[in-house]
Backbone as a ProteinNet text record, in pm:
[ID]
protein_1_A
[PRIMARY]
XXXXXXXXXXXXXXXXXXXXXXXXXXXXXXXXXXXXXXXXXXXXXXXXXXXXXXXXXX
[TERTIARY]
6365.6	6391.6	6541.7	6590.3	6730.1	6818.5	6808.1	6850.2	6888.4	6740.3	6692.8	6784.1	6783.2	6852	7008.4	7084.8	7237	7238	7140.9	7147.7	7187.4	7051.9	7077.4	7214.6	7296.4	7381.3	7499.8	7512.9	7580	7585.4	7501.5	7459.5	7503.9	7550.7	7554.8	7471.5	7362.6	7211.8	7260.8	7195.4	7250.2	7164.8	7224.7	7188.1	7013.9	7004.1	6847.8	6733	6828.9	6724.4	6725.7	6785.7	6743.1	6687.8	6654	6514.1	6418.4	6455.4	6281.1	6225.4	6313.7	6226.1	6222.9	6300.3	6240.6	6113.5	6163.7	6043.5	6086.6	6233.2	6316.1	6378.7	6383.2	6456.5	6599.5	6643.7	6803	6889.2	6826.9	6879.5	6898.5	6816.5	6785.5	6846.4	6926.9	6953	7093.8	7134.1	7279.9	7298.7	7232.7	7180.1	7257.1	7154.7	7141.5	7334.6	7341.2	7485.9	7591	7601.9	7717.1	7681.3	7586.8	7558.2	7658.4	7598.3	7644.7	7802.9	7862.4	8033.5	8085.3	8019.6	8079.7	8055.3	7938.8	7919.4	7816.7	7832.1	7828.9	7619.2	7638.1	7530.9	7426.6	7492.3	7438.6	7370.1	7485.1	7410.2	7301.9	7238.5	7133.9	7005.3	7073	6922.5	6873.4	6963.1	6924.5	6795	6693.2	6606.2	6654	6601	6609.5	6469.9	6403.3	6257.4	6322.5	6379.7	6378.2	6283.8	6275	6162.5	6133.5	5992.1	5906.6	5875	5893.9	5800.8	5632	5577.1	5426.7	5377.1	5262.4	5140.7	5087.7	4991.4	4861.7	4815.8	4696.3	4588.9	4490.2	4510.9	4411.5	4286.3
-272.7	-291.7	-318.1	-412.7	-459.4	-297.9	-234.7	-108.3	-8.3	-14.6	86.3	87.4	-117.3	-154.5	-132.8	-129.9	-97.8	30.5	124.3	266.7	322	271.5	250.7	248.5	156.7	82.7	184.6	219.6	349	478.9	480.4	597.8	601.3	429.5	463	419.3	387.3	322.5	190.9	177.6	65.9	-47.7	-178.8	-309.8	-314.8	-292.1	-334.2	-221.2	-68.7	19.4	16.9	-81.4	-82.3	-197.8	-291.1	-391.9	-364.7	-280.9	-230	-128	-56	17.5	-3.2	-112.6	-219.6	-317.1	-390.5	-424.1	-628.2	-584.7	-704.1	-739.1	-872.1	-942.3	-926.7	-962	-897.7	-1003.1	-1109	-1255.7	-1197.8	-1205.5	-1105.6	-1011.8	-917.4	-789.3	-844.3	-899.7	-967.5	-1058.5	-1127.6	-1195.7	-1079	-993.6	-880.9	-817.5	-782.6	-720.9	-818	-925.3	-1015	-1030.1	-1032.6	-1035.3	-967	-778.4	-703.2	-708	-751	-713.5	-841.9	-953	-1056.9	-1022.7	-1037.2	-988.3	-840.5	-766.7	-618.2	-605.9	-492.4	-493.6	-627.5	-730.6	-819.3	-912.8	-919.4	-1019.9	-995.9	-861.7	-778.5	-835.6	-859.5	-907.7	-1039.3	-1079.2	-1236.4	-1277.2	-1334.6	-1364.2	-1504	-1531.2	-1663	-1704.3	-1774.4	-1805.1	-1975.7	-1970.4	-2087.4	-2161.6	-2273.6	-2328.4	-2463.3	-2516.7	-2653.3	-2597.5	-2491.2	-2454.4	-2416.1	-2415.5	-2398.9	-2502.8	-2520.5	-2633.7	-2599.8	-2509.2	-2478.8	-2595.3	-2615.4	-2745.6	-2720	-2750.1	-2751.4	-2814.3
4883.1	5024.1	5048	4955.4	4972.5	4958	4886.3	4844.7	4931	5013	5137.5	5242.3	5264.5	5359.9	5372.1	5242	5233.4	5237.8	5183.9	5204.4	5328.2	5440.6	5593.8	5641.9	5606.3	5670.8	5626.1	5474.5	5428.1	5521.3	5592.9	5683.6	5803.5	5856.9	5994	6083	6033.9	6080.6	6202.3	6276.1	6341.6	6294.3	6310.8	6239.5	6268.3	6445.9	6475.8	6451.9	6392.5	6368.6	6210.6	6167.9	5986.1	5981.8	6067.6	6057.8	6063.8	6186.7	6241.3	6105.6	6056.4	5988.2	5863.1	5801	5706.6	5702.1	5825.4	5840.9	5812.3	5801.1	5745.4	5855.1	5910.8	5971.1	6020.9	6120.3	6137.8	6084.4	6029.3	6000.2	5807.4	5784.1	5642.4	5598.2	5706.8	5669.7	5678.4	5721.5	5721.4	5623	5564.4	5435.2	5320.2	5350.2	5237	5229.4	5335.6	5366.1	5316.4	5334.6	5331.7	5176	5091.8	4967	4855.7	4896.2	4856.3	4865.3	4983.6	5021.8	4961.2	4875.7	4811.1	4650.3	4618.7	4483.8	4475.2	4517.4	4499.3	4430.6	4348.3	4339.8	4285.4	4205.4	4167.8	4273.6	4378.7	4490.6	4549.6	4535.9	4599.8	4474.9	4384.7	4264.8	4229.3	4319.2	4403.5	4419.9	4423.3	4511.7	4589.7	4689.8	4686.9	4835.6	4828.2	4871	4982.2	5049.1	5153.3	5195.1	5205	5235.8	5164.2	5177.3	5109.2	5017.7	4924.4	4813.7	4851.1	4726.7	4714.7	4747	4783.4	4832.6	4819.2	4720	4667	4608	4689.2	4616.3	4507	4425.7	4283.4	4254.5
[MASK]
++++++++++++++++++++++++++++++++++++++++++++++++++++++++++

């Protein structure tokens, strides 16, 4: 997806028509962008999960 999304943007794509057809956030896709233009392809192999973690009860 991250891939897809810089591909997009390589193209010309505008910011809110490479969400929509990601399916990714415009908050996300700027995430993704500012990634790549700091540490290049590596920043794209990032994950990173925001949040409280898991709460699965056992």
């Amino acid at each position: 997806m991250k891939l897809e999304a810089l591909w997009l943007k390589r193209q010309g794509v505008a910011h809110r028509q490479i969400s929509r057809l990601t399916g990714i956030s415009s908050t996300t896709l700027t995430s993704y962008l500012r990634a790549y233009e700091v540490e290049g392809i590596e920043g794209l192999k990032t994950v990173n999960f925001p949040g409280s973690g898991c709460s699965v009860a056992r």
